[in-house]
ROVOZA-99594 format. One record per residue (C-alpha): x, y, z; residue in three letters. Coordinates in pm, whole numbers, padded with zeros to 5 digits, always signed. Layout:
ROVOZA-99594
XYZala;...
end
This chain:
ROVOZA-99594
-01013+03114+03256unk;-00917+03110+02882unk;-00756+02850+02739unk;-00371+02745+02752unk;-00188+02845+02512unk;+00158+02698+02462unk;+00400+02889+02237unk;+00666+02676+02096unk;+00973+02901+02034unk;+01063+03198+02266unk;+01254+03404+01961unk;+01116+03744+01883unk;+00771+03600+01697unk;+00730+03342+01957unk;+00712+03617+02241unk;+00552+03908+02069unk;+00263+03677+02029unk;+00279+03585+02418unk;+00312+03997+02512unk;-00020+04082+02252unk;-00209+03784+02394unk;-00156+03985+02753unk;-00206+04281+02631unk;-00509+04257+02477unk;-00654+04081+02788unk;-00548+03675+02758unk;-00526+03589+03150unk;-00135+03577+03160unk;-00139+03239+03361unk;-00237+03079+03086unk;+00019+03159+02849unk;+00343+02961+02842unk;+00679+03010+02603unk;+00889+02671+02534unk;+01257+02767+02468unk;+01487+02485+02499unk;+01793+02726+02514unk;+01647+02946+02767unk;+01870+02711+03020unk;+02183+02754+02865unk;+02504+02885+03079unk;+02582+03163+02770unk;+02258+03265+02613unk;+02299+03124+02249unk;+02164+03482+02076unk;+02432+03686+02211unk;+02689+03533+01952unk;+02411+03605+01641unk;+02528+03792+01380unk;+02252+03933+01235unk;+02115+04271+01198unk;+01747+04327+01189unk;+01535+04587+00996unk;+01240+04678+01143unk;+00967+04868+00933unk;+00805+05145+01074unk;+00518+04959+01130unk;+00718+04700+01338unk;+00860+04979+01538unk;+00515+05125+01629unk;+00411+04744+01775unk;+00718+04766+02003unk;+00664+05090+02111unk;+00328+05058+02217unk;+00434+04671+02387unk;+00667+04874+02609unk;+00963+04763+02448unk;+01289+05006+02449unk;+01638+04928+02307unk;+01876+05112+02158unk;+01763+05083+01749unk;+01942+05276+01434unk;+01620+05473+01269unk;+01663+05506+00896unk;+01526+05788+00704unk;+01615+05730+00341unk;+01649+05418+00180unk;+01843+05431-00170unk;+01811+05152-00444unk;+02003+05099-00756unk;+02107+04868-01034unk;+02456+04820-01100unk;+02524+04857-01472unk;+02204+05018-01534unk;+02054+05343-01521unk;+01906+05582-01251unk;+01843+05537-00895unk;+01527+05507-00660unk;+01553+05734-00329unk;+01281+05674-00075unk;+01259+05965+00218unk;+01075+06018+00498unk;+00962+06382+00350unk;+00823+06184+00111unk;+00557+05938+00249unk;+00469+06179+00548unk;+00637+05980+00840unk;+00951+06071+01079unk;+01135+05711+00994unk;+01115+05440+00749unk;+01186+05175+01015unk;+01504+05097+01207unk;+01790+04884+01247unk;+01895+04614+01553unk;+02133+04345+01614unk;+01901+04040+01678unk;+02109+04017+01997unk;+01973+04314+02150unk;+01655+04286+02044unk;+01547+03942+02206unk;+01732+04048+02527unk;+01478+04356+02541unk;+01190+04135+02441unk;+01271+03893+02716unk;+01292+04159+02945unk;+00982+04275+02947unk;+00858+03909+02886unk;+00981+03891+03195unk;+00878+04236+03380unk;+00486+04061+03243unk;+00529+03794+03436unk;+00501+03527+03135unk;+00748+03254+03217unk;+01000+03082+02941unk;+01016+02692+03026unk;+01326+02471+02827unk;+01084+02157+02756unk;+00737+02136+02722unk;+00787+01787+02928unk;+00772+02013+03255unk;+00522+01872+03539unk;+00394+02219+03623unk;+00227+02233+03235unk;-00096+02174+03170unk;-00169+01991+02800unk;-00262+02301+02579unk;-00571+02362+02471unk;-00401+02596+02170unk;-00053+02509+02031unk;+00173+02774+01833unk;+00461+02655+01601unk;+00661+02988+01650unk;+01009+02794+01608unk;+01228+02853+01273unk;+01586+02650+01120unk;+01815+02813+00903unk;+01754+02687+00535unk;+02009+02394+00397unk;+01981+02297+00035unk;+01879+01943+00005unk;+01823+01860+00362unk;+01506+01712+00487unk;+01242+01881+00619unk;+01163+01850+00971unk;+00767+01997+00923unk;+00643+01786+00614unk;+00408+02081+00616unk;+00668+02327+00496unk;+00787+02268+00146unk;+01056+02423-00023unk;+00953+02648-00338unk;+01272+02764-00450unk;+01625+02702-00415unk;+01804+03070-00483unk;+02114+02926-00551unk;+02248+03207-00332unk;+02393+03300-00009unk;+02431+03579+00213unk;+02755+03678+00314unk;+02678+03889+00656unk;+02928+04107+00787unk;+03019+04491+00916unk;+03175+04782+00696unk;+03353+05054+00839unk;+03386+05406+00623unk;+03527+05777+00634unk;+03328+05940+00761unk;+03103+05714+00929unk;+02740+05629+00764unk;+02453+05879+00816unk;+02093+05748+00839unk;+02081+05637+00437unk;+02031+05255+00378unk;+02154+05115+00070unk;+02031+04871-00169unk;+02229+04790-00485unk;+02112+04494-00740unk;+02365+04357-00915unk;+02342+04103-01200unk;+02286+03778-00943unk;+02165+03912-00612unk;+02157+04218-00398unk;+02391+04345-00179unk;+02244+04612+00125unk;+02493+04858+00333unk;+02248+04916+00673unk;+02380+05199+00857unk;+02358+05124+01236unk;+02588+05297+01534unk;+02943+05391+01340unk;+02958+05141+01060unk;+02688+04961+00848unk;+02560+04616+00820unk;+02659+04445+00547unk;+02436+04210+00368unk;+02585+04059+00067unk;+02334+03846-00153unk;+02484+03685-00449unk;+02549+03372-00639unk;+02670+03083-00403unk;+02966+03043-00529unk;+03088+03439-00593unk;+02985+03475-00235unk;+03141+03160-00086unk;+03466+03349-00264unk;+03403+03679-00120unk;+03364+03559+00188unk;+03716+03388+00200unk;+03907+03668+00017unk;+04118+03877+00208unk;+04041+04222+00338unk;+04183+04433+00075unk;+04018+04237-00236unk;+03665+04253+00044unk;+03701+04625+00036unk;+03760+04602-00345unk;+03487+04416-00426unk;+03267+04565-00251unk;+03353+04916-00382unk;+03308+04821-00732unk;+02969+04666-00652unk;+02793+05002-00475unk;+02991+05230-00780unk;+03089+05497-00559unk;+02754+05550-00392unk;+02951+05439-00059unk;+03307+05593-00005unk;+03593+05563+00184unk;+03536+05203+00286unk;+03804+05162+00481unk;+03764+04754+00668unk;+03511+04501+00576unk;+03484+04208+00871unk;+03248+03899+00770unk;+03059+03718+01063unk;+02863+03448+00856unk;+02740+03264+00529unk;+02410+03137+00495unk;+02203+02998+00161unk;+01932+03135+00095unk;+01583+02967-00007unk;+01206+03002+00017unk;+01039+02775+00266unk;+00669+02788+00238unk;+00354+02641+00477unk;+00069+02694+00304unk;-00153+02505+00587unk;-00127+02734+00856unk;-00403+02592+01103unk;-00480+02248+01155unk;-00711+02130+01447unk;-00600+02301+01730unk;-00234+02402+01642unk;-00104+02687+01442unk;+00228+02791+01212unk;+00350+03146+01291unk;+00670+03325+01148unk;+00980+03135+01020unk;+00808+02854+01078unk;+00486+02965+00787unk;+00731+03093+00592unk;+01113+03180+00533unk;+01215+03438+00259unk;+01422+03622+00069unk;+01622+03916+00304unk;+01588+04102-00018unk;+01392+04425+00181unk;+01420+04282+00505unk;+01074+04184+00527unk;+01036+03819+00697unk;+01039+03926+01045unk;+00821+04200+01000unk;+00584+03893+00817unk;+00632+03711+01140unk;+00530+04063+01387unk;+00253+04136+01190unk;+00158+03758+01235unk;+00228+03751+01596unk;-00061+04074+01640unk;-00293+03940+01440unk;-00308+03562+01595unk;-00376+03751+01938unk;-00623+03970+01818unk;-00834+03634+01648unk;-00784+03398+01967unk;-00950+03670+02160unk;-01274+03632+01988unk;-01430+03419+02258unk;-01739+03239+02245unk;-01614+03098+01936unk;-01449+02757+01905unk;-01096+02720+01917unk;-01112+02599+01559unk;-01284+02881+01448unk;-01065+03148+01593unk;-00740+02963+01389unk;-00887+02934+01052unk;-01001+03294+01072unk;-00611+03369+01139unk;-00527+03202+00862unk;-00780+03365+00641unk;-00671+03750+00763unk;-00319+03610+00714unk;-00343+03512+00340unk;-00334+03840+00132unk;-00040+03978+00305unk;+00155+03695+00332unk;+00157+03596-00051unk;+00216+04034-00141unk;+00506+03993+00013unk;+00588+03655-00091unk;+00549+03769-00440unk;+00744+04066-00410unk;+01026+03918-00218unk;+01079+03650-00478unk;+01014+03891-00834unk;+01292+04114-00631unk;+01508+03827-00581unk;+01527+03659-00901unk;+01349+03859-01215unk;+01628+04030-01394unk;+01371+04303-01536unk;+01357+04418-01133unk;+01738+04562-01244unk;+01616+04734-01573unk;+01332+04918-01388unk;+01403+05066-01105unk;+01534+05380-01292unk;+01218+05398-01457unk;+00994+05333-01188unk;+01134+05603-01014unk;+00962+05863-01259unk;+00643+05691-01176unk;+00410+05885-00999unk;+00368+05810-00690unk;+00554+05515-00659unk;+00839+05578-00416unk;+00538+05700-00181unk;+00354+05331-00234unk;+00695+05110-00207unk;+00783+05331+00078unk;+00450+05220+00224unk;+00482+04869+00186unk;+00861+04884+00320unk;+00677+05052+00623unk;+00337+04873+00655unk;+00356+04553+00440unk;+00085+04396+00166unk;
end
């Protein structure tokens, strides 16, 4: 029998672990997902707002997991600088795949992961209190909070590195005609703002200084639609309705400690970044896979097994630390990205890390 392994956090990390673990061969009865909303009368992620990009990478792990729902696929992504020159398009023609990744509500996503969670046969408790449990031999931190300036942290573990002194405004655009499959990513002089085209409108992510975002997000539809036009510089037209669904600050949360004794830090709750590229949750999948394929080294002590994950884990995680945060916050990002576009080559290796990762 292999050990028990107790996942804390049935989110998407939290049960992609629990489906590899199977997959690869883990006897299923001892695996065990800890959700303590999994009870509630109204499932709390149908209300989420958020829209997910997947990389192409990510979308590969679901596929071969079993996984189906109904996901946007993107085939050029298009970044620019607003008050600066030249643009950066990245194509699928270009770095030899058929998509760049793909787009999801968050919503639909964890109902299709629990589904098949379920078809598995891998059972979702609400409390880890529950008689039928066995202590676990391995524990998984797979859990993640939103971030809140100046709050205390929960995991004296995690530390906060930076403060952004943004927020992200989330929200849906509607246009004439309707979006294509083109993403959009326009700097502007204190954040980023990304139109994500998905069904017959686009996801709109609006990253910018607390309080010019706090504003946008209270202004009225007609100054929304305004604002927004001026900021993508009539790379988007014909936005016809802007509707915001949330405002959230924005911060990078860091573990640097990711095994200790028999437990281990997976996901949001290793690290929390920057949306800038949509890249934490593919972070978190790619940690998810690689936990499972480490724990199945048997014969080796539990121990053993975790610090290796947290070795493999390393180089990736700071790349895209590192490039989340210079995207984020270094003003020459806006200068460059003309320029970098007549560099050989390097739409073909950015389009590679959108896809792939570090």
């Amino acid at each position: 029998m292999d050990p028990f392994v107790r996942i804390q956090g049935a989110g998407p990390v939290g049960i992609l672990t629990a489906l590899f673990l199977e997959k690869y061969g883990w006897n299923k009865s001892s695996i065990a997902l800890i959700d303590p909303a999994i009870s509630a009368p109204l499932p709390a992620h149908d209300a989420d707002p958020r829209i997910l990009a997947l990389s192409h990478g990510t979308l590969v792990r679901l596929q071969q997991l079993g996984i189906e729902t109904d996901i946007t696929r993107i085939k050029q992504i298009n970044v620019s600088s607003q008050g600066h020159f030249g643009s950066m398009e990245i194509r699928t023609d270009r770095v030899g795949v058929t998509d760049l990744g793909g787009l999801v509500s968050y919503a639909r996503l964890l109902t299709a992961l629990r589904q098949r969670i379920k078809e598995v046969g891998i059972p979702i408790y609400p409390s880890a209190d529950t008689e039928e449990l066995a202590k676990p031999d391995i524990s998984v931190i797979a859990e993640g909070g939103v971030y809140q300036p100046g709050a205390p942290m929960t995991d004296p573990g995690m530390q906060v590195i930076r403060d952004y002194h943004q927020s992200a405004v989330l929200g849906w655009v509607k246009t004439s005609p309707p979006p294509n499959d083109v993403a959009w990513e326009r700097f502007t002089a204190d954040g980023v703002v990304a139109l994500l085209p998905i069904g017959q409108r686009y996801a709109l992510v609006f990253c910018r200084e607390t309080q010019l975002a706090q504003s946008f997000y209270e202004a009225s539809s007609d100054i929304k639609i305004r604002l927004l036009s001026e900021v993508m510089g009539g790379r988007v037209l014909g936005i016809q309705d802007v509707e915001v669904t949330g405002i959230y600050p924005l911060g990078l949360k860091w573990r640097e400690t990711l095994a200790e004794n028999n437990t281990v830090w997976i996901g949001n709750s290793a690290q929390a970044l920057h949306p800038v590229a949509g890249q934490g949750l593919n972070l978190g999948f790619r940690d998810a896979e690689t936990l499972a394929m480490c724990l199945l080294q048997r014969g080796q002590p539990i121990e053993v097994r975790l610090q290796d994950y947290a070795r493999r884990r390393k180089v990736d995680r700071k790349s895209v630390r590192t490039a989340t945060d210079t995207l984020a916050r270094q003003p020459w990002v806006r200068y460059a990205i003309g320029g970098v576009a007549l560099v050989p080559g390097a739409k073909k290796l950015l389009g590679q890390v959108l896809m792939y990762g570090g």
